[in-house]
Every structure is written in structure tokens, then in C-alpha cells.
N, C-alpha and C positions, 0 to 999 in steps of 0.2 A: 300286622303292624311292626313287630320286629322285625320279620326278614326285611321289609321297605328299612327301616330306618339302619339295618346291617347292609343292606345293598347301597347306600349312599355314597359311602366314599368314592365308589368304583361306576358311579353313575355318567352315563354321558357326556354332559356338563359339568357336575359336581367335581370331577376327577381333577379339572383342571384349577380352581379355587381352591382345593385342598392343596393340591404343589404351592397354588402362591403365596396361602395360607402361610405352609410351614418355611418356605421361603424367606416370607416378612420374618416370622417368630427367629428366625437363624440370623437374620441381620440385625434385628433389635439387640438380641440375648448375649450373639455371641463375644460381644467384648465383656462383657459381666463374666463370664463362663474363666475368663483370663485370670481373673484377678479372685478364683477362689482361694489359690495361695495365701492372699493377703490377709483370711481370715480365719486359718489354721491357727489353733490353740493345741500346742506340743509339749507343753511343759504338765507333766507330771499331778502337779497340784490343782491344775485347772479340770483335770477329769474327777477330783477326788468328788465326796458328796457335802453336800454343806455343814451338815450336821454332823461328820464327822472329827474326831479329837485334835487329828493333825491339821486340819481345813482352820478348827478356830484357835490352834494354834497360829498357824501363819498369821493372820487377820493379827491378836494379838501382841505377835511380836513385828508388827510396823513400830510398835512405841520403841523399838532400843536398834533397830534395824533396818533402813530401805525394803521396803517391799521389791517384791517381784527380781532377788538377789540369786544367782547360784554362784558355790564355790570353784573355783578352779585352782587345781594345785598341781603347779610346777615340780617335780621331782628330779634330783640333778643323783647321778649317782658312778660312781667308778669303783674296780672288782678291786684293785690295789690300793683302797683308799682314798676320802675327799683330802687335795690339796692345798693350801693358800692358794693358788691361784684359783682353782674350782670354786671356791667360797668368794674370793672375789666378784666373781664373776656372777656367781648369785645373786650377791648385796648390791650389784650394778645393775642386775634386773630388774631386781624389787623396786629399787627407785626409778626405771624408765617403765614399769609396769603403772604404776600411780598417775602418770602423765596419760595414759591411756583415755580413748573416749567411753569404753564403756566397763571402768573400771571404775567401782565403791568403796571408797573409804582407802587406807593404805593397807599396802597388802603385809601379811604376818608372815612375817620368817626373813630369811631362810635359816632351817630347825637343825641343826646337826641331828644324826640318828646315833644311836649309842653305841653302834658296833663301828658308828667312824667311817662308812663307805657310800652315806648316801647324806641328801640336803632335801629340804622341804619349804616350800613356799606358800602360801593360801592366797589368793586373792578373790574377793567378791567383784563377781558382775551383772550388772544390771540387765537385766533382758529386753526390758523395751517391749513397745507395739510389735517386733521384729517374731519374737518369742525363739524357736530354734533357729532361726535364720542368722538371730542378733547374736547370741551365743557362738553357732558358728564362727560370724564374722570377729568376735571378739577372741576366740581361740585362736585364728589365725594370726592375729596380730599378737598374740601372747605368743606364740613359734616364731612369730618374726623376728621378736625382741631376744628372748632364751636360748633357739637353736644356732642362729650363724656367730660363726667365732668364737664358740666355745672351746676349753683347751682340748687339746686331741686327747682320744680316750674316754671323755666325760660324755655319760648317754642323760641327753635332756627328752624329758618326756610332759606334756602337760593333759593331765587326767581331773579326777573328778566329775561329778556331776555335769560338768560343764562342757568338759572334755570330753564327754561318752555324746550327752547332747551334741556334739557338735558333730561327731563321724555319727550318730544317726541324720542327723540333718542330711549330713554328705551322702550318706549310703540313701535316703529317700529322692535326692537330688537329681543325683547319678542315676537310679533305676528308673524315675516318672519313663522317661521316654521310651528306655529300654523296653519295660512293662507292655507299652503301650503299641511298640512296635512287633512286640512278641505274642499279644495277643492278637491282632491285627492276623499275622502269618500263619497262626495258626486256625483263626476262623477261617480263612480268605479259602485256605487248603482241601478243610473238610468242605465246606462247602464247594469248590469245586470238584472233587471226588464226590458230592453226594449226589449235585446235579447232573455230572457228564458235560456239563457245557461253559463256556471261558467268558460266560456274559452274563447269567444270569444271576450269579453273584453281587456282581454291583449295589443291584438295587436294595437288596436287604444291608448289604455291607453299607450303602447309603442313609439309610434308615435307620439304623441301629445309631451310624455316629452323629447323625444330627441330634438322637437321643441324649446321647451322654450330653453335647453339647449342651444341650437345653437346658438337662440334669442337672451340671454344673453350676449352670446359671442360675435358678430358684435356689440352690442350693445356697448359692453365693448370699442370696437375698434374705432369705433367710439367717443365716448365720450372722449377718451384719445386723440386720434389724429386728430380728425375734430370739435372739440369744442362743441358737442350736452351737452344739459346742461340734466342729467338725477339727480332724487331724489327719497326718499326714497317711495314716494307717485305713482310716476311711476311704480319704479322697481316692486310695487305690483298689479300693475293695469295689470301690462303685464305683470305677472303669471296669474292671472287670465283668462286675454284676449285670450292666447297662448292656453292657457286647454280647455277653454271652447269653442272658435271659432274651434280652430280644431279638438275638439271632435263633433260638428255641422258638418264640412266637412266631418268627416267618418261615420256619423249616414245616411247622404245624401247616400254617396258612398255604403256604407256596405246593406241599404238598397234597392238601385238597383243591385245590385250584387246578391244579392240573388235573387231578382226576374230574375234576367238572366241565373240562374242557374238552373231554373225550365223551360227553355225554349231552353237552352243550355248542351247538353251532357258534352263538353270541357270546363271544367274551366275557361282556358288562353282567350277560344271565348267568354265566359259570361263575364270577366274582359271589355275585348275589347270592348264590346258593351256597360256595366256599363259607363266605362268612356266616353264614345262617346256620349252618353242619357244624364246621369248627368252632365259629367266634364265642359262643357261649361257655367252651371248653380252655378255649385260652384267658379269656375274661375270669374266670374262675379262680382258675391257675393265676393268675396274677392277683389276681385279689386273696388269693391265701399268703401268698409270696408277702404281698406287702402291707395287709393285717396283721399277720406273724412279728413280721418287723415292727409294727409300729409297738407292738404288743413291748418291746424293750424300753419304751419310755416307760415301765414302771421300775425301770431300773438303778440301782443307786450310783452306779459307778457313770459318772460322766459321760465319758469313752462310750461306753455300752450302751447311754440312752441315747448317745449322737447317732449311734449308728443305725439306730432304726428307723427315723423319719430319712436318713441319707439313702438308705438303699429301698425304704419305702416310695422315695421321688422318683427314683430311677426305675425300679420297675413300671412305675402308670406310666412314667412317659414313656418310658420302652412299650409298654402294652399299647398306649394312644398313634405313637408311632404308626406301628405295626398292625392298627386294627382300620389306620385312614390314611399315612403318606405311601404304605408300601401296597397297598391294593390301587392305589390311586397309579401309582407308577406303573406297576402290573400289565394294567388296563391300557395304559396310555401306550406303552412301546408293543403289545399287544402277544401273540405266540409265537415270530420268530426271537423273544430274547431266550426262549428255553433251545435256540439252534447249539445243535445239530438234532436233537433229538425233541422235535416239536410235536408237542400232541395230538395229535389229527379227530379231528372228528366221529365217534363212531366207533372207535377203534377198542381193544379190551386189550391189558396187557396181562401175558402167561405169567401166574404166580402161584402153578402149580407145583416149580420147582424146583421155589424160591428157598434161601436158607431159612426162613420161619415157618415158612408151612411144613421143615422137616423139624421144627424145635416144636409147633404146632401138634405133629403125628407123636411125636419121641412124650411131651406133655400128656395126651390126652389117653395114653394105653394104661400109664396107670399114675392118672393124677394123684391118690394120694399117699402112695408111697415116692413121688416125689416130690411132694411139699413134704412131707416130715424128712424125709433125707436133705431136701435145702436146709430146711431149718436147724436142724442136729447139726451141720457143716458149716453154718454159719452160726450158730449158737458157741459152737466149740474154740473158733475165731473170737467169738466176741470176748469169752472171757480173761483175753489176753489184754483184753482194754483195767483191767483190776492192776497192771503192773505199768499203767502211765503214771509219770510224777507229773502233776500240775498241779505242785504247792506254789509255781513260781520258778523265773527265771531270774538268775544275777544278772546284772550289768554285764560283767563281765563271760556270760554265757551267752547272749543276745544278740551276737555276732556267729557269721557263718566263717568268717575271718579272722586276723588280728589286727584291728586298728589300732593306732599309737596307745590311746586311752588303756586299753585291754593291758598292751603290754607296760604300762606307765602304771597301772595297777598293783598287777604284777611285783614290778620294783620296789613299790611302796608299801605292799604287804611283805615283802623280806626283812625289808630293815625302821619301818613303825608299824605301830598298834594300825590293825585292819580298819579300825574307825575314825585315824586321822582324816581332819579336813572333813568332816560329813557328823558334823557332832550331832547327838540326841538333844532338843530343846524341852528345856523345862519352863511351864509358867506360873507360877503361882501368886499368893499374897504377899505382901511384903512381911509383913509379919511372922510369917512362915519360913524365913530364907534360911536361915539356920536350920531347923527342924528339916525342912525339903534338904538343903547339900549333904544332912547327916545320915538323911534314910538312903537318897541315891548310895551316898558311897557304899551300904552294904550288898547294894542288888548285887548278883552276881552278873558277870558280863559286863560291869562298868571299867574301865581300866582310870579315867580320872575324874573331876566333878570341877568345875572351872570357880573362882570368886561369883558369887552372885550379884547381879547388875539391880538395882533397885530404882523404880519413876512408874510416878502417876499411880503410887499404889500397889506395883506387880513387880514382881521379880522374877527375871530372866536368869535361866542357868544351864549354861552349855556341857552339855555330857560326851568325852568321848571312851568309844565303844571298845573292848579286846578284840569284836568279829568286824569283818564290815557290814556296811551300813545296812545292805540289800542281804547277808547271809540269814539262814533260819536259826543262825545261835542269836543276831541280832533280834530278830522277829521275839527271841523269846524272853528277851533283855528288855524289851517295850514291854512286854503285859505284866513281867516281872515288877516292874518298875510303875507298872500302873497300879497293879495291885497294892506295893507296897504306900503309893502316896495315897491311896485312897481310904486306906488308914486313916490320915492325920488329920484332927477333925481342924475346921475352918481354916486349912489349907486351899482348897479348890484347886490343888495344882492336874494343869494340863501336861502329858508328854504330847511334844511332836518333832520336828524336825525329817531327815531323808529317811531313816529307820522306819520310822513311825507312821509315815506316808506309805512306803510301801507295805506294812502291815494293814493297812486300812483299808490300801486298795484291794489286798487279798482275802481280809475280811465282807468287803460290800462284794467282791466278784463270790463269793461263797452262799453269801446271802438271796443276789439275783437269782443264781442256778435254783432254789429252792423254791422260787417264787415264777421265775418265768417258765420255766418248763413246764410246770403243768399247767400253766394259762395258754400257753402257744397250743399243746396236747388239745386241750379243750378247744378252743378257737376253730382249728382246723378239722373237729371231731365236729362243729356245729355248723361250717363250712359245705362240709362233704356230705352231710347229713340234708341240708335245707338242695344242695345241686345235685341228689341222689335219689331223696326222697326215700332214704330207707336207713337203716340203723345197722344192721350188718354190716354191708360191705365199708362204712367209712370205719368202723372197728377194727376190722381185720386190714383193712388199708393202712390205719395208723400202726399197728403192732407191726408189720412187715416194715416199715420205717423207721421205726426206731428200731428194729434188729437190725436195719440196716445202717444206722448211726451208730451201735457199740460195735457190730462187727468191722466199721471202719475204724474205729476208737482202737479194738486189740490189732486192727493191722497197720497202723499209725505207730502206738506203743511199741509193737516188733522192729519195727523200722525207725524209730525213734533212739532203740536201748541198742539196738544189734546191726545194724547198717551206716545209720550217718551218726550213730555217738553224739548226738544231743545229752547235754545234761538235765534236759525236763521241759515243760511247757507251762507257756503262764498261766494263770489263775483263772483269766479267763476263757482260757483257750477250750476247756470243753461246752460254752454254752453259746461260741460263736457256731463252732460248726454242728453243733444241735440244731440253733435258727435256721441255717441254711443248707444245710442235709434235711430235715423238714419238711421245711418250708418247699425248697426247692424238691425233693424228694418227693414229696405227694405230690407234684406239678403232674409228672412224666404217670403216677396211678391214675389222674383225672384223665389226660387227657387215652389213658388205654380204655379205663370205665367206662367211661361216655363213648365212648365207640361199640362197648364192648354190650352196653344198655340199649342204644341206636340197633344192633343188630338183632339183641335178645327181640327187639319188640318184631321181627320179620322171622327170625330162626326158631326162637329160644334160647336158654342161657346157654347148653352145651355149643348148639351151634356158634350162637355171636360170639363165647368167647372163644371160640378157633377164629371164628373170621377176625375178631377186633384184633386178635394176635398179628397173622399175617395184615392187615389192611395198615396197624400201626408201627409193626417191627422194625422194619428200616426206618421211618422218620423218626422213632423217640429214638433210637439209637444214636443214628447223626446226630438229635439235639444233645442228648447225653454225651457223645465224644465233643459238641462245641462249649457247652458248659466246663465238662471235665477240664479239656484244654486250656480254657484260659482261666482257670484258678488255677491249674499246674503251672503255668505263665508265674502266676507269686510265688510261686519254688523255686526260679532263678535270681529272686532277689535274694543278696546278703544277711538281710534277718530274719532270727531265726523263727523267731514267732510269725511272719508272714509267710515265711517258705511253710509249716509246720501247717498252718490254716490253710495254704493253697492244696500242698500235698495230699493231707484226709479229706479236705470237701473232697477235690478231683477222684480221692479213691474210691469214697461212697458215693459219687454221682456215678461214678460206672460198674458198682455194686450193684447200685438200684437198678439202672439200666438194664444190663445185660442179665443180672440173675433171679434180683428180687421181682423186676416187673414183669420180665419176660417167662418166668420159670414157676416163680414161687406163687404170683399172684392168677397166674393162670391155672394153674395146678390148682391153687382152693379153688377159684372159681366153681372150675367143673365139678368136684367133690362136693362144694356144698351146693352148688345148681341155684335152683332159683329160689332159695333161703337167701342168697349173697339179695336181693330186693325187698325181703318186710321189712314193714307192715306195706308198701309199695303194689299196687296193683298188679303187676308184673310177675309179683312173686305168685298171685293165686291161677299162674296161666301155667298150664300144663306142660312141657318140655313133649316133644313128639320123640317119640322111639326113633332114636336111630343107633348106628354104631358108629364104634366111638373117632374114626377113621373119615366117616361118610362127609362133615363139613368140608374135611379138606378137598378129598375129591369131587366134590359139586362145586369148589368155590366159584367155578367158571360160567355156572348159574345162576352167582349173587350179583351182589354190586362188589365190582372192579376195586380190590383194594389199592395203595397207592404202588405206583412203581419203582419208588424206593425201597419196597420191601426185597427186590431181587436180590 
């Protein structure tokens, strides 16, 4: 009954329903797919958690402030001193700044600074349904007004919050396509190097982008009507994910397929059996992929729980793709799309002296002095992951460049306090106004305490900082500051404000790590276990994984402090690429196991894991160099936190590939033999004496591994 309802897509008739199938679904979808833009949530606050101090702070102070406001502050500055006319020129601004359309309230300043060489401006802007777009668009128009005609000499810059927001905007803007063409190049390439032929490419390259398409699309739908918070940081992660996971699913498929058609006259019956052999192994694998993910909805940080039903979507539809329009396609153009090198019938191809069947021989003489030699070289690696900073990146770190902002910063921490423009918000009783402005002024790290604003019972009171807003002396200005109000009995006062939000976020991104990690662990442990049927090997599967996640972590951290001089990595940047060095990471162990179990049940364990090595070596590989590539694809984008995530996934996906799966896991295999299958039936079968050399050389009296492996 499975193999029939796995042999369907690629059925006679069937094949063709399925194209018009996906067809319809691409003409329906694809204008939704457009407009996921329009439903990006970019602003900082909207990731935060609800319950968190800074989140009901905002909420709170709608009563004395327009909601959904960020600051932007003009900074005017010359080395010989601000002039009469540079001050004019200012106070000319500030009043065509006000006339602006998405400008709140009148803008404060322009501030002499006290050494006399720089001016300071504030203006709140409204963000609008826009969110980073609308900030953007309001930046620009604040450089329209500030930048032309200023007197020569005078360097105008406009930063803040608003300012940083808007060249991330630019820099998200500018890369979509880039991203998108760079990933493209680089599947399109492996893949034809992996095939040998200038056609067969197509059809999965087809397959995969009607995916994302789709992807998009639900996604869209979702986000509009069931509240998933998606951002600009997502929306690229899951182009990425889309391409590159279900270009792994067809390199799996396309790869049995051909070998079924060297054993199969009939096409439709070589499909049929492909998918019956493979599909329960890709299915798997995507189903750990996008379990894993979903597993981050128990997460506090926004951002973090968006991103697991995003890249959860994108997987099944990549899997759905891949398991019914690409076999359907297959089928339909038939065996010359694999020309010049068409599988003939009958035929067996030599992989006796293939490069895996000599990593196969080099493996099997003395498996386990070389799984403890992987391990100790890869352990030794890992603990260079102890010397990553991921308390957090500044603002002004988050660039791979220097946008105006960056260097408007800059200007603005020489000549005022690092916390102008980005004040600490206070809320409390009103009753309390007194008592709260007396405690702030002593925290340390306050440099002023504003008049308190009092209505509707609460008092409002603006703090600005000696550090800025995003630094870890700021960070410590907030708990300071919390502790000390928390003192003050029937105060209630809340801190929040930009400080305080990004301590929050670093706070819930601390939290999740401690909470999803070992629910992902577990998932994938119960996964592997229920598709295995035994308790061993998904053990030893998971601990080769997560060695291969910290030894990508300490060569991440090397390359992070001593190559490209990153000043550190955000907060959550070690429990993204845990998800998906994982998740993705046991993909490439399942689909070697089940090959590797498939044969034990014809060989034995020693034999099938020689054969599962050579029959799978060349296709996980390819699929690992098309993964790797396009997360390395987000290393050419400008930020740094997305180059930083592309960079490690990519390293550890060709960790895992090339040493963990190929080396390390085959190497226990054989040393623990057929222990790797209790309490499994399989385990109480006897292994036949052979030596340890003999699988490779009879491979040519098994089943034909694939011919990828050459």
C-alpha cells in the first residue's frame, strides 16, 4: 500500500494532474507571494515578548507619547567649531523638519554640545503600517532637508534609532535580489557538476522555486491573518532554506532514480521504486527539519518564534514539491533529460574506484582509532567556541560597512553624553514622581533625569544614559536602575525605553537557549528513534551533531575574533545555528542510516556500512555543498549578524558532510556493529565473518550504489 500510494505521483496519468495541479496552485499563490513585504514587522519592539518590562512599558507610555515613534537625531558638526551660520542653519531645519509628513510632534534642538564643535537635533517619527520602509522613507526626506546647502565644512549626519533603521532597511533592500541571484548561481553550478549534464538541472531548479513561491505565499497568509510575526531577516533565511533544503531532497531522489533505471526498463516502475527506497528517508528528514523549527514557538523572543513556523512552511512545501511535482516531471521528459550521460538499462556503474570507496577502505582498517582521532580533532576545535561573545551586537557593530548612521554615531559620541536622543523611560505612580527622579539620579550610569510628566495617574520620566543606548555599560544602567526602583514600596515603577528593549531581548534570547535546546535534542532523539527503531544509533547520531555544532561554533569564534574582526554576535545567534546545524545536520545522518540499515538487512552491519558509505557519498556530499552554499550566499550580505549565521551554518554543514557523516559516523558504526540497532531485530542477527576490506571489493556483487559516488 505505501509503495502504490509513493508510486503515484510518477504514475502514468497521475503525472500529468500533478503539473496542472501545481500549476493552478502557482497562478492562484503567486501574487500573495509578492506582497510578503507588506507584512514584515522590523521594528525592534514588535519581536520583543509581551510580558516583558520594556513591551508594557511602550504600551504605557502611549498616554504622554504617540505610539509606534522612533527618534532620529540630526547631528551637525565642524573640527574648527559650530558657526552662526552652522546654527542657523540648524534652527532652519528643525522648522522644515516639523512640516514633514512623517514627523511627531516638534522636533528638540538644535543642542550646542559643550566643547562648541557639534549641534544636536531630535525628532520623533512615526512609523506607520510601513514599519522599516516608513522610517526609511522618512530618513530620506530628513537628508533632503539637513544635507543640501549646508555651509562648506559642516558634516550633517542623521542617526539614531531611526537612522540605523533606515540603512538596515537599505542594506535588506539592496541584497533581496542579490541574495537571491547568488543563491540561484550557485545551486544551478553544483548541480550541474554533479549531474554532468546542461538539462537536468532544470527540473529540480523548477521545483524548488515554485517552492519558495508557494512558501511565500502561506506565509503571507498567515502573517496577515493569524498573527505570525515575520521580518526582513526571516523572509531571507527562508529563501535560502526553501532552495537549498529542497534542492537536497531532489539530489536524494534524482539520485535513486537513476539508479532504478539501470535496473528498471519502465520509467514509471523505476520512479516507483525510487520513491519507496528513498522517500521514507527524505520524509523523515523533513519532518525532523520542520518539527525542530516548529519546536521555537515555545520561544519568548518574537523574532525567534516567527521563525519556526517560516522555515517550518518552507520545508513541507519543499518536501511536497519534491516528493510529487519533481518525480512527476522526471517521468514526463523521461531518460534523455539526464543526456549526455543516460542511464541505459541493465547496466552497473564501476565504484570500485570511486573516492568513497577509498574513504570506505581508509574507514574500515581501523575504525576505532579513527572515530576517537575525529573526535579529539574536532573536540579540540570545539573548544574555541568558549571565546565567542554573543552578549550582543551594537548598532553600531551590525554593519559590515559604515553607513551614515554608524558614522553620525560616531560624531555624536565625541561631543554628547553616548545616551543622547535614545533616553531610558521611566513609569511609575504619580505619586511616586519625586521619590522615582531621586532614586534614578543616584544609579550609576545616569548622566541626567528629565522633569517628570504626570496624567491619568502615572508619571513619565525620561533618562538619559553616560553609555549608549545598545552598550553593556547601558545594559547594566537598566537592572541597576530596576533594582534600585524596586525598592520603593507602592511605586510600580517600570524602566523601559531603547536600553531596556535591548536588554530584554538579550534577556528572552538567554532564556530560549535554555529551554529549546533540549526540547529540539529530545524531538529529534524521539524522531530517530521511532524511523530507526532502535535507541543506539539515534544517540550516537545526536552526540556527533552537536559536536558538530560547537566545533562549527569554535571555528566561527576563530574567524569571527582573528579574520574578519567582528566585534561579537547577537544574542541569538548561537541558538539559530544550533536549530539548523541540527535539524539540518541529522538530515544528511538519516538519510546515510537508512541506506546504511537497508543494506545491514542483505550484508550485515559491517558490510552495509561500507556499502551505505560508497552508494551515499557522492549524493550527501553534493547535497551538503548545495545547502552549505547558499547560507554562505548570506555572507555576502552587509550584516553582520546574517553574514555570521550564513558563514557557521555553511561551515557545519560541510563539517557534518565531509567528516562527521562520512568519517566519524562510519567509523562507530563498524566498531560498535550491530549494537548501533537495539533493542531492533536486526541487532540479534549475526554479522558473517568477513574482512574488514571484503565489502568494498565485492561491491560489484551488490546493489549498484549511486553514480554520484565517483
Amino acid at each position: 500500500m505505501t509503495r502504490k500510494l509513493l508510486a503515484w505521483p510518477g504514475g502514468r496519468r497521475v503525472k500529468w494532474l500533478v503539473l496542472v495541479g501545481w500549476i493552478g496552485l502557482l497562478i492562484v499563490l503567486q501574487p500573495l507571494a509578492g506582497k510578503l513585504g507588506d507584512v514584515e514587522s522590523n521594528d525592534a519592539a514588535a519581536w520583543l515578548p509581551g510580558n516583558a518590562e520594556s513591551t508594557e512599558v511602550l504600551e504605557l507610555s502611549e498616554k504622554f507619547q504617540p505610539a509606534d515613534t522612533s527618534p532620529a537625531i540630526v547631528v551637525y558638526d565642524r573640527a574648527s567649531g559650530i558657526t552662526a551660520a552652522d546654527e542657523a542653519k540648524a534652527r532652519a531645519d528643525a522648522a522644515d523638519f516639523a512640516d514633514g509628513t512623517h514627523v511627531v510632534g516638534k522636533p528638540f534642538g538644535p543642542v550646542r554640545s559643550e566643547d562648541g564643535k557639534a549641534l544636536r537635533t531630535v525628532v520623533n517619527v512615526h512609523l506607520g503600517k510601513e514599519g522599516w520602509e516608513g522610517l526609511n522613507e522618512a530618513t530620506k526626506d530628513l537628508r533632503k532637508v539637513a544635507q543640501p546647502n549646508a555651509p562648506d565644512g559642516l558634516g550633517v549626519h542623521v542617526t539614531g534609532p531611526t537612522g540605523y533603521a533606515a540603512d538596515s532597511a537599505e542594506s535588506f533592500s539592496s541584497a533581496d535580489f542579490k541574495l537571491t541571484l547568488v543563491t540561484l548561481l550557485i545551486v544551478v553550478t553544483i548541480l550541474v557538476v554533479t549531474y554532468r549534464s546542461p538539462l537536468l538541472w532544470l527540473l529540480p531548479m523548477i521545483s524548488a522555486g515554485m517552492s519558495l513561491v508557494i512558501s511565500q505565499a502561506i506565509i503571507y497568509l498567515l502573517a496577515k491573518n493569524a498573527g505570525l510575526t515575520v521580518n526582513a531577516q526571516t523572509a531571507m533565511i527562508l529563501t535560502v532554506l526553501v532552495l537549498g533544503a529542497a534542492t537536497d531532497y531532489a539530489l536524494l531522489l534524482v539520485a535513486r532514480y537513476r539508479e532504478e533505471l539501470r535496473r528498471h526498463e519502465d520509467r514509471h516502475e523505476a520512479m516507483a521504486v525510487a520513491l519507496h527506497r528513498a522517500g521514507p528517508a527524505i520524509v523523515a528528514s523533513a519532518a525532523t527539519v520542520a518539527i525542530s523549527m516548529l519546536v521555537l514557538l515555545l520561544a519568548a523572543l518574537n523574532s525567534t518564534k516567527g521563525l519556526g513556523p517560516v522555515c517550518a512552511v518552507g520545508v513541507l512545501v519543499g518536501l511536497l514539491s519534491m516528493m510529487t511535482l519533481l518525480p512527476a516531471l522526471l517521468v514526463i521528459f523521461g531518460r534523455w533529460i539526464f543526456w549526455p550521460a543516460r542511464p541505459k538499462h541493465g547496466t552497473e556503474p564501476d565504484v570500485t574506484r570511486g573516492v568513497w570507496t577509498r574513504v570506505a577502505r581508509l574507514v574500515s582498517g581501523r575504525p576505532r582509532t579513527v572515530w576517537i582521532t575525529t573526535t579529539l580533532v574536532l573536540g579540540a576545535v570545539a573548544t574555541l567556541a568558549v571565546t565567542l561573545n554573543a552578549d550582543g551586537l551594537q548598532q553600531k557593530d551590525g554593519f559590515k560597512t559604515k553607513p551614515e548612521s554608524v558614522v553620525g554615531e560616531e560624531i555624536l559620541a565625541r561631543h554628547f553624553p553616548a545616551g543622547s536622543g535614545e533616553p531610558m523611560v521611566v513609569i511609575a505612580k504619580d505619586s511616586a514622581a519625586a521619590e522615582v527622579r531621586g532614586a534614578l539620579e543616584k544609579v550609576p550610569g545616569v548622566n541626567e533625569v528629565a522633569e517628570p510628566q504626570v496624567k491619568d495617574g502615572l508619571a513619565y520620566v525620561e533618562v538619559t544614559l553616560a553609555a549608549g543606548a545598545d552598550s553593556p555599560a547601558a545594559m547594566d544602567t537598566v537592572t541597576a536602575a530596576r533594582e534600585s526602583l524596586g525598592r520603593l514600596d507602592g511605586a510600580e515603577a517600570k524602566v523601559g525605553g531603547s536600553s531596556a528593549v535591548v536588554h530584554d531581548m538579550r534577556e528572552a534570547s538567554s532564556r530560549d537557549r535554555g529551554l529549546i535546546i533540549p526540547v529540539i535534542l529530545a524531538v529529534v532523539f524521539c524522531i530517530l528513534a521511532l524511523l530507526l527503531r532502535a535507541l543506539v544509533a539515534p544517540l550516537l547520531l545526536i552526540a556527533s551533531v552537536v559536536l558538530s555544532f560547537f566545533t562549527a561554533l569554535g571555528l566561527a569564534a576563530f574567524f569571527f575574533n582573528h579574520v574578519f574582526d567582528f566585534a561579537g554576535a547577537d544574542s541569538a545567534f548561537p541558538l539559530w545555528v544550533f536549530v539548523f546545524l541540527v535539524a539540518l545536520g541529522v538530515d544528511y545522518n538519516i538519510f546515510l542510516v537508512t541506506r546504511i540499515r537497508e543494506e545491514s538487512n542483505r550484508l550485515g552491519t559491517r558490510q552495509g556500512a561500507l556499502k551505505g558509505l560508497t552508494s551515499t557519498g557522492g549524493v550527501i556530499t553534493a547535497a551538503g555543498l548545495v545547502l552549505a552554499g547558499t547560507f554562505a550566499a548570506l555572507a555576502t550580505l552587509p550584516l553582520v549578524f546574517i553574514a555570521e549565521l550564513g558563514f557557521t551554518v555553511a561551515v557545519g554543514i560541510l563539517l557534518d558532510t565531509m567528516i562527521v557523516r562520512s568519517v566519524l559516523v562510519t567509523a562507530l558504526t563498524l566498531d560498535v556493529g550491530r549494537w548501533m540497532w537495539w533493542p531492533h531485530a536486526l541487532f540479534r542477527r549475526q554479522d558473517p565473518e568477513e574482512s574488514a576490506g571484503a565489502g568494498i571489493s565485492d561491491s560489484r556483487n551488490s546493489e549498484a550504489p549511486a553514480p554520484v559516488s565517483r
